[in-house]
C-alpha positions in Angstrom: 54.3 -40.6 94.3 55.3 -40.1 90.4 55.5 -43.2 88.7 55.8 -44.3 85.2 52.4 -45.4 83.5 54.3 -48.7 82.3 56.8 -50.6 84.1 58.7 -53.3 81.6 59.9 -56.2 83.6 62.0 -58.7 82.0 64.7 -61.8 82.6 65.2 -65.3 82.0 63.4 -68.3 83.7 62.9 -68.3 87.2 64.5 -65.1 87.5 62.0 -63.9 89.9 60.2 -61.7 87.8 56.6 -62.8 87.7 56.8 -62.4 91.5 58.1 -58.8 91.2 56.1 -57.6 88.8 52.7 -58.8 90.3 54.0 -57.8 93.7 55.0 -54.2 92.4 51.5 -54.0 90.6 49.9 -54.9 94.0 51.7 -51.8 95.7 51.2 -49.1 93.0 47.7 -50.0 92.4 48.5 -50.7 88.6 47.8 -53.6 86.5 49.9 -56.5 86.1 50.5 -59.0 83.1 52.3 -62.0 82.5 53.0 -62.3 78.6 53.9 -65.7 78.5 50.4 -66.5 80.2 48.9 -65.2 76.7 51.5 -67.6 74.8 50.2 -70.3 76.9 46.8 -69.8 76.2 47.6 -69.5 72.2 49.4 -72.7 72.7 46.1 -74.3 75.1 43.8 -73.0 72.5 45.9 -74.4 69.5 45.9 -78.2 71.4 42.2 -78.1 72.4 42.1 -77.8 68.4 44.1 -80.5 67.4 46.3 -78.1 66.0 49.7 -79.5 64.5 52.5 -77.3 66.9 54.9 -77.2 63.8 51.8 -75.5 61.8 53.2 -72.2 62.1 50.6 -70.7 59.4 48.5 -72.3 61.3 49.1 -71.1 64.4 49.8 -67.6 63.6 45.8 -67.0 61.9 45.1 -68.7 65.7 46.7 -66.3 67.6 45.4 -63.6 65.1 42.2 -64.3 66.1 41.9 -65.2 69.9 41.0 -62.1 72.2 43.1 -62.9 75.1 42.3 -60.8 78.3 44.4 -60.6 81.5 42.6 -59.5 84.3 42.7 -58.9 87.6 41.6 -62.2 89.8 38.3 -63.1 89.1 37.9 -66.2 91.7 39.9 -66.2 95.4 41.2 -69.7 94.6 45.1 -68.7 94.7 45.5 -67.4 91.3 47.6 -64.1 90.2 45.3 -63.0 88.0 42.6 -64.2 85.4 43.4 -65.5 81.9 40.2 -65.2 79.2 40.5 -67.2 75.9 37.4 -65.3 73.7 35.9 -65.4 77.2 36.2 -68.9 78.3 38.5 -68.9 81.9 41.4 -70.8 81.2 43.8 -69.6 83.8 44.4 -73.1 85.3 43.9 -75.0 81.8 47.0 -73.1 80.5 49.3 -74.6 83.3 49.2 -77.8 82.5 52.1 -79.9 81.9 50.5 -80.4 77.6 50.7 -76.6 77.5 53.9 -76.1 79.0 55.6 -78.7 76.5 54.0 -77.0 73.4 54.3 -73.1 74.5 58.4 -73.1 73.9 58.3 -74.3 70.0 55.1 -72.1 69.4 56.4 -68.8 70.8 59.3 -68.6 68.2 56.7 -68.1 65.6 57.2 -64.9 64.1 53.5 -64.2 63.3 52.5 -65.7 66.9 54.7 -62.9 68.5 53.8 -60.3 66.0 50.6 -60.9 67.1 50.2 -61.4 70.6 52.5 -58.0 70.4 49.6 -56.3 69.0 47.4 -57.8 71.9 50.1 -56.9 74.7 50.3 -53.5 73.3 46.9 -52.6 73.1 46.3 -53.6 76.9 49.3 -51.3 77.8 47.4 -48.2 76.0 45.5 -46.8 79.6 49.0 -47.2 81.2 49.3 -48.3 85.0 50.5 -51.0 84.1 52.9 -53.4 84.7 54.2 -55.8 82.3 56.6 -59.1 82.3 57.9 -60.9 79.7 60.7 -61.9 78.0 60.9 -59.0 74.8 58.9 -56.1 76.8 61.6 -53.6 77.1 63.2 -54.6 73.8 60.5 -54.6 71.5 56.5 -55.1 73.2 56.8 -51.4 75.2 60.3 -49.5 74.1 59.0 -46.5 75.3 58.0 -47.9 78.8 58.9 -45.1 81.6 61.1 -48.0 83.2 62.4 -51.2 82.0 64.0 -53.9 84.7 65.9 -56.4 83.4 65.7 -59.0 86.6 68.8 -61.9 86.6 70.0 -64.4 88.7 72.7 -66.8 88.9 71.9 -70.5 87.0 72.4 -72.2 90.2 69.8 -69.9 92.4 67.5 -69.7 88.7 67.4 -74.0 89.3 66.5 -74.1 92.9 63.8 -71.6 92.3 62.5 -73.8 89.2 62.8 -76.9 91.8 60.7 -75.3 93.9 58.4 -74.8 91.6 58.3 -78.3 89.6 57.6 -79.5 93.3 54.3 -78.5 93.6 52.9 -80.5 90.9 55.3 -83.5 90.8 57.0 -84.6 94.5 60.0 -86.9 92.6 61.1 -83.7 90.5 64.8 -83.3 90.9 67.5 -80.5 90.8 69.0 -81.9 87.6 65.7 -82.1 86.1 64.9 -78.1 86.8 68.5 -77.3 86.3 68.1 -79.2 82.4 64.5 -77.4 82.0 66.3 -73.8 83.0 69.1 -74.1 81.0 66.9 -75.3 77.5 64.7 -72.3 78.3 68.0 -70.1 78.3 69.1 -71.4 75.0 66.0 -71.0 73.5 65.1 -67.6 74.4 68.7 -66.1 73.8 69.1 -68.0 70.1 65.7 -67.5 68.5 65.8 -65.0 65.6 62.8 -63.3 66.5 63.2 -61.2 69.5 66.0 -62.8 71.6 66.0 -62.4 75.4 68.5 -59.4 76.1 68.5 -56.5 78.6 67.4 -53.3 76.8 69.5 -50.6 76.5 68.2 -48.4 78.9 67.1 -51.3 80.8 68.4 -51.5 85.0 69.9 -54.8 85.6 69.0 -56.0 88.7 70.9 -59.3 90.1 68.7 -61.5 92.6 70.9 -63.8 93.5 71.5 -62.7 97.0 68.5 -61.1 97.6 64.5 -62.4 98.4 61.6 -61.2 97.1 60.9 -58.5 99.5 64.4 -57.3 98.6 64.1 -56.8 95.5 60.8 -55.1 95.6 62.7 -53.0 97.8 65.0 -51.9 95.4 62.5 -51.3 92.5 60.6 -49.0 94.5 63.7 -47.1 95.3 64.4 -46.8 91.4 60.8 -45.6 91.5 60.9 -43.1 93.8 64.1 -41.9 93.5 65.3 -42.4 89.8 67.0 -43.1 87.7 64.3 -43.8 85.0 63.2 -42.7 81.5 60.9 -39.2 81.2 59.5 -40.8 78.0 56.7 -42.9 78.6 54.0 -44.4 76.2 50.9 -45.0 78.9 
């Protein structure tokens, strides 16, 4: 089957677009990454060095000179795929809750972004691959072969955040992943450097009404059957 070298999937929280794109890199045989996984190990690497999070100098010559790799799962111990800080496997350090609290403020640096962009598109150069993220369409890969922009309602974007505040903290509640969804929202649409937004040529998908397996479905549609863009930078 013809497919582009780079898929560019991105959405807002809880969207469902982590689970798409490592399900769609799983089918074509391509590589997957999760951008915000590589803000998350800026932001673990910046706390293990007692870092200030409002240091954005600071921060930026950090993320400047980490070599982040994402690679495909390295241990069979339930992860998507394998996070490497300058070599050190940090794929579970990077989800905890310290890191998830400091990733939000640190990716609106400027300099952070410009430079895990740098790192993001310098992965992207063999192509097959398939990226996620918030900016990838827009501004990491604009020349992807196909951009999805992957929504869903705020109510539906909530439950799926409950779900996954549940597995690390039983008392979580509805208001609590509704309040974390629509922060991220505000955040990601208001920031000056590179605002969540569908790209132009980006397909809007809504998955609201639809599972996972449903709107895999429809992505390998798109694939096979078009629309999607002839230029391509894999």
């Amino acid at each position: 089957m013809n497919a582009p070298s780079t898929i560019a999937i991105d959405g807002p929280a809880a969207s469902g677009k982590s689970r798409l794109g490592d399900s769609l890199a799983a089918a074509l045989g391509y590589c997957y990454l999760d951008t915000g996984a590589m803000y998350r190990a800026v932001a673990w690497a910046a706390l293990a060095e007692g870092l200030d999070v409002g240091d954005a100098a600071a921060l930026t010559a950090l993320a400047e000179k980490l070599l982040i790799e994402s690679l495909s799962p390295t241990v069979l111990d339930g992860r998507q795929y394998t996070v490497l800080v300058d070599g050190r496997d940090v794929t579970w350090d990077i989800r905890q809750e310290a890191v998830e609290k400091a990733v939000s403020p640190i990716s609106e640096y400027r300099g952070v972004r410009l430079a895990l962009t740098e790192q993001q598109r310098r992965i992207a150069v063999p192509g097959r691959m398939v990226m996620v993220g918030r900016d990838i369409g827009t501004v990491v890969l604009p020349n992807a072969g196909l951009k999805i922009y992957l929504d869903a309602s705020l109510e539906v974007r909530a439950s799926r955040r409950l779900q996954q505040m549940l597995e690390r903290d039983a008392s979580a509640t509805y208001q609590a992943a509704l309040d974390s969804v629509l922060q991220r929202d505000l955040k990601d649409s208001q920031r000056a450097e590179a605002p969540l937004r569908p790209a132009e040529d980006a397909i809007v998908l809504d998955s609201t009404h639809l599972n996972a397996k449903q709107v895999l479905g429809m992505v390998w549609a798109i694939i096979e059957h078009g629309p999607w863009n002839q230029v391509d930078d894999g």
